[in-house]
C-alpha positions as CSV (number, residue, x, y, z in Angstrom):
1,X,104.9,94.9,75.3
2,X,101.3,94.0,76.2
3,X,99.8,94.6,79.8
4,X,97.1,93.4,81.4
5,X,94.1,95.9,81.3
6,X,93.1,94.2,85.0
7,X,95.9,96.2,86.2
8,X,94.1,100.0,85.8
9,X,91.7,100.7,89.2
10,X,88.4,101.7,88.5
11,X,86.6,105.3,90.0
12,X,83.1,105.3,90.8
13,X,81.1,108.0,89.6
14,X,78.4,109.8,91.3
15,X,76.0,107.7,89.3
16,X,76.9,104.6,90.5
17,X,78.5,103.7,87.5
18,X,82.6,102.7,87.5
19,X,85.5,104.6,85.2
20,X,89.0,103.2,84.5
21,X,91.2,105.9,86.1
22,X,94.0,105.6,83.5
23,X,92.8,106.2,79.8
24,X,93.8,107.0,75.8
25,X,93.5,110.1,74.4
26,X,93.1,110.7,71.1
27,X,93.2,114.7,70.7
28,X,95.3,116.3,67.8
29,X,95.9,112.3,66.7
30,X,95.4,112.9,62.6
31,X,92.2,110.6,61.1
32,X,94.4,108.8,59.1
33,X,96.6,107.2,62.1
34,X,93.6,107.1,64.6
35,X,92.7,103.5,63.8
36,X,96.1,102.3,64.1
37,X,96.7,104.2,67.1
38,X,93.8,103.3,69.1
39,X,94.1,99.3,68.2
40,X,97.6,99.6,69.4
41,X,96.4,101.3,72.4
42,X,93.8,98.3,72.8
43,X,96.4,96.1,72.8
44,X,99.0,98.0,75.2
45,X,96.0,97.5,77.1
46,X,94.0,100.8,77.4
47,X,90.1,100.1,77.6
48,X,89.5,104.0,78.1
49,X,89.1,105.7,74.6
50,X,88.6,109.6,75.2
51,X,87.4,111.2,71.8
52,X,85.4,114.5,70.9
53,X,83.1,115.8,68.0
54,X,85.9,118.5,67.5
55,X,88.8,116.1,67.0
56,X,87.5,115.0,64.0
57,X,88.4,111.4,64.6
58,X,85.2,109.6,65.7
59,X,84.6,107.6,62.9
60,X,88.3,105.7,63.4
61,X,87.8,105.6,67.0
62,X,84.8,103.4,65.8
63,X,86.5,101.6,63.6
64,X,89.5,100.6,66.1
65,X,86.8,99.5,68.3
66,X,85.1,97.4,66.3
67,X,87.8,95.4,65.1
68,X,88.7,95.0,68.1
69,X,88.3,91.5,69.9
70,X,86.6,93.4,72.9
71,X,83.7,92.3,74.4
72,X,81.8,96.2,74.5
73,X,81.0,96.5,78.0
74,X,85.2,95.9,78.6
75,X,85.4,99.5,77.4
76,X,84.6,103.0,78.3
77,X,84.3,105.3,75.0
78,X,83.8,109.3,75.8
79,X,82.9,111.7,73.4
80,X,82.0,115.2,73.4
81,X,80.0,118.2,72.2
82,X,81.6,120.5,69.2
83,X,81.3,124.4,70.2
84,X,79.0,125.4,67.6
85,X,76.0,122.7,68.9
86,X,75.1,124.1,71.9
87,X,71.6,124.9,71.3
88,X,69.5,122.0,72.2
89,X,68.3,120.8,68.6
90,X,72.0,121.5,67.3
91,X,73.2,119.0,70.3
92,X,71.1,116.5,69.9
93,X,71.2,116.1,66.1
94,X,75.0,116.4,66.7
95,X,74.6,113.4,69.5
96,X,72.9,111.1,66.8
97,X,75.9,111.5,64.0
98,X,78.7,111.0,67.0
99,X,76.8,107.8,67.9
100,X,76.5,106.7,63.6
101,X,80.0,107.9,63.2
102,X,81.3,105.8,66.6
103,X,79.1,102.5,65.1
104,X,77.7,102.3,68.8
105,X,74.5,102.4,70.3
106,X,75.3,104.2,73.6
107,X,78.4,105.9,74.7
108,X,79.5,105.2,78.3
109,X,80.2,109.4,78.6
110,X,79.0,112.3,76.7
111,X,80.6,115.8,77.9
112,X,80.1,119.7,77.2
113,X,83.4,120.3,75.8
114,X,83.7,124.0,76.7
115,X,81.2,126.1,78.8
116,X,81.2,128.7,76.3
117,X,79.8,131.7,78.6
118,X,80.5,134.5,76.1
119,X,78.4,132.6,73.3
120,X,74.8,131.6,73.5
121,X,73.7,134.3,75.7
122,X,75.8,133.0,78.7
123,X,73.5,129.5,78.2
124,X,74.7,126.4,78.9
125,X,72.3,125.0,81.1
126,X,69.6,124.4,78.4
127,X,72.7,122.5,76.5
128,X,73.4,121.0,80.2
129,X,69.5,119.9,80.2
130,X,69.9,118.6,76.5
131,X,72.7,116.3,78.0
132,X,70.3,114.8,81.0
133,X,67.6,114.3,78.5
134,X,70.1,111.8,76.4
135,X,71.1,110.3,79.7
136,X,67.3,109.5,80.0
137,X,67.4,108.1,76.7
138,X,69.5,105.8,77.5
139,X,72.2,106.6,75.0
140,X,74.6,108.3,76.9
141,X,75.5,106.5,79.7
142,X,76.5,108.5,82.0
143,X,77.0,112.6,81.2
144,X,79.5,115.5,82.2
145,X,81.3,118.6,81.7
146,X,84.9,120.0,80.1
147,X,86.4,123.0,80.6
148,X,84.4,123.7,83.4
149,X,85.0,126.7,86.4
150,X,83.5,126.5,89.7
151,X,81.0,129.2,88.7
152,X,80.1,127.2,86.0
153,X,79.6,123.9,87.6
154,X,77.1,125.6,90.2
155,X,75.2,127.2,87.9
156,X,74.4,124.1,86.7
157,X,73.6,122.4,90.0
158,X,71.6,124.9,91.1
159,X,69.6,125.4,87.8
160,X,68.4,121.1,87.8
161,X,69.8,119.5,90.5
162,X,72.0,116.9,87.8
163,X,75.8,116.6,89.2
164,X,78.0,116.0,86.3
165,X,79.6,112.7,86.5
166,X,82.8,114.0,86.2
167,X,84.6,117.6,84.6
168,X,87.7,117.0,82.5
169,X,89.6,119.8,83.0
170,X,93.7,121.2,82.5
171,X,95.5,119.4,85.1
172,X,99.6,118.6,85.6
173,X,102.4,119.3,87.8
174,X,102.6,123.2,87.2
175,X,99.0,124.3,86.7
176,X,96.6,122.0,89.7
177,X,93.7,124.2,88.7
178,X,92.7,123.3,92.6
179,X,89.7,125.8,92.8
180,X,88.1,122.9,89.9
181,X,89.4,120.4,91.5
182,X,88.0,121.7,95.3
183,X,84.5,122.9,93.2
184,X,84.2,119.4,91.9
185,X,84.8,117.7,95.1
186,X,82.4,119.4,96.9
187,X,79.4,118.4,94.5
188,X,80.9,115.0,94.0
189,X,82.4,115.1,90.6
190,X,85.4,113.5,89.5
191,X,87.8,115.7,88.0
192,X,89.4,114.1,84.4
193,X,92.9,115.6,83.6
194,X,93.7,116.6,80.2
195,X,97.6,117.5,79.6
196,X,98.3,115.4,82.1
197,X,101.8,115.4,81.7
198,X,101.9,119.3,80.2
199,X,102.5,118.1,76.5
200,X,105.8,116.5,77.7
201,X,107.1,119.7,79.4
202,X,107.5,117.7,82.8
203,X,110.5,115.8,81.1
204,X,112.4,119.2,81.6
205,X,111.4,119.5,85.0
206,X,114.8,119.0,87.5
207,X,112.7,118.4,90.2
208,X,110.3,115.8,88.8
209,X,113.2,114.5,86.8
210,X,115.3,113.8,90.0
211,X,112.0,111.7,91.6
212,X,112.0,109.7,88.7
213,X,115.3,109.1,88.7
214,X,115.1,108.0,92.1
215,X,112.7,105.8,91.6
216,X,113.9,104.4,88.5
217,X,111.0,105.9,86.5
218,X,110.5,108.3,83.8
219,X,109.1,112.0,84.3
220,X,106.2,111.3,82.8
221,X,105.4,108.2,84.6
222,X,106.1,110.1,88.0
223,X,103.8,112.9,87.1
224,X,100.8,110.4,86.0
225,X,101.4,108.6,89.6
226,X,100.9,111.7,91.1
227,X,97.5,112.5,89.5
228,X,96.6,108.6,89.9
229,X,97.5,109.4,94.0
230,X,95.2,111.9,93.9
231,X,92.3,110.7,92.6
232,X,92.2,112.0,89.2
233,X,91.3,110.3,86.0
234,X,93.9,110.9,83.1
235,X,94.3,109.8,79.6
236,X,98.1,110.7,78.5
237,X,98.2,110.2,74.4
238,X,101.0,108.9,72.3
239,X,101.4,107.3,69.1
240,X,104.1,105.4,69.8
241,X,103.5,102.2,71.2
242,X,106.8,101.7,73.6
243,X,105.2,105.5,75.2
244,X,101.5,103.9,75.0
245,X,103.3,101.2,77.2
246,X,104.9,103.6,79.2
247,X,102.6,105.3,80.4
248,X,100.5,102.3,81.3
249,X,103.3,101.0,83.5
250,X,102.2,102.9,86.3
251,X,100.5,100.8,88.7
252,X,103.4,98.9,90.1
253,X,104.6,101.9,92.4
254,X,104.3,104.8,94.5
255,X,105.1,108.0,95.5
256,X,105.8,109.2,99.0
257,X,103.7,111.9,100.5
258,X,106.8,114.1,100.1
259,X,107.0,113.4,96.6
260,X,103.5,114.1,96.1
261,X,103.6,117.2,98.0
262,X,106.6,118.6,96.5
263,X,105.4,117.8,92.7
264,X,102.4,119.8,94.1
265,X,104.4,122.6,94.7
266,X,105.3,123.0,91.2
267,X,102.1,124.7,90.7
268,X,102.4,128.4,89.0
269,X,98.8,129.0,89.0
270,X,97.3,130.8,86.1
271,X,101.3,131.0,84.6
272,X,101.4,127.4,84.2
273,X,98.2,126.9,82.2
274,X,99.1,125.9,78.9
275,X,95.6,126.2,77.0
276,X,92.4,128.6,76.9
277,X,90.5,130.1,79.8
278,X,87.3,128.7,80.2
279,X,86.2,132.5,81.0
280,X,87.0,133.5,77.2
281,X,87.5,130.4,75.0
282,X,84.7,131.2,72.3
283,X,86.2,129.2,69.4
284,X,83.0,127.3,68.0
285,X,85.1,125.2,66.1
């Protein structure tokens, strides 16, 4: 089953610049199925490629893309920046091998994977200025953050007056993580979910499960509406091709504002996060 790629909105980012809002994610896919999974994603009809330094899967992300029959400005390819190159030569020698590993000359978005405050001396705004320096560059396209709390993000704003383009942050039907969300929204940055559908828990969810089956939808499908309804980018990952399609099938309904506030109300707050707190995460990978 192939659908059309014309079928995924785009977002428009505070630089002017547009984003599909449905993506591919390729986190925890093994190297040696990356290839295959991202050219079946192509074809499903994903244009949205969502990698990271840390993955360890960049070199087959480039190698999907450039057998693909894909004109390059059709896709949006994302990286981001491993823990352990957050000083400013570190990230931008680490920049360079993404971009020879990738096989492209530019990369539409280039993120701080993790804020990091407990390493580095609390610094991430000289790795934050490293960021707007490749945006000047021209190599990265447009730039961002991961990971990030609202603390964060102002501390950044207020230290050189860049707005990330977007913050990809933990987001699903039982952790919102609304104060990022609200944080983002009030400088103007779109929020990216990761987990969108809480690594498959929301398929055990008897609310969620009994919207879908109303709808004559599956869980997951119903929780990715939801996000899409609010005006979130996400990337679900799968490698199986019928899930790929899945998930891409999303664009042909929606939910009412009941459904929407009572998926919403699934929300546990801190309980329902599933990884790290930005707070503490010091893993430099």
């Amino acid at each position: 089953m192939t659908v059309s790629s014309n079928s995924v909105p785009n977002v428009t980012l505070n630089d002017g610049r547009e984003i599909p809002q449905l993506g591919f994610g390729v986190f925890q896919v093994p190297p040696d199925q990356t290839q295959q999974t991202v050219e079946t994603a192509l074809e499903v009809g994903y244009r949205h490629i969502d990698t990271a330094q840390m993955y360890g899967n960049e070199a087959e992300v480039g190698a999907a893309v450039a057998a693909a029959d894909i004109p390059r400005d059709d896709l949006w390819i994302t990286t981001k920046l491993n823990n352990g190159f957050h000083r400013p030569d570190d990230a931008r020698r680490a920049f360079g091998e993404s971009l020879d590993r990738l096989g492209l000359d530019q990369v539409d978005l280039f993120l701080i994977h993790w804020p990091l405050p407990t390493r580095y001396d609390g610094d991430f705004v000289s790795t934050w200025e490293t960021l707007v320096e490749l945006r000047g560059d021209g190599r990265a396209r447009s730039i961002g953050v991961s990971n990030f709390e609202p603390e964060h993000l102002d501390r950044i704003v207020e230290a050189t007056g860049v707005v990330p383009a977007v913050n990809q942050i933990e987001v699903h039907p039982f952790f919102g993580n609304e104060a990022a969300r609200a944080a983002g929204a009030r400088h103007g940055t779109v929020t990216e979910a990761w987990a969108p559908i809480a690594k498959g828990r929301v398929n055990d969810d008897s609310t969620i499960a009994e919207i879908a089956a109303r709808l004559d939808r599956t869980p997951a499908q119903v929780a990715l509406r939801w996000q899409l309804q609010r005006g979130d980018i996400v990337f679900p990952k799968s490698m199986r091709r019928e899930r790929m399609a899945e998930n891409f099938a999303i664009f042909d309904f929606e939910l009412s504002d009941d459904d929407l506030a009572t998926i919403t109300g699934l929300d546990r707050g801190e309980d329902g996060r599933i990884g790290p707190h930005p707070n503490t995460m010091d893993w430099l990978g």
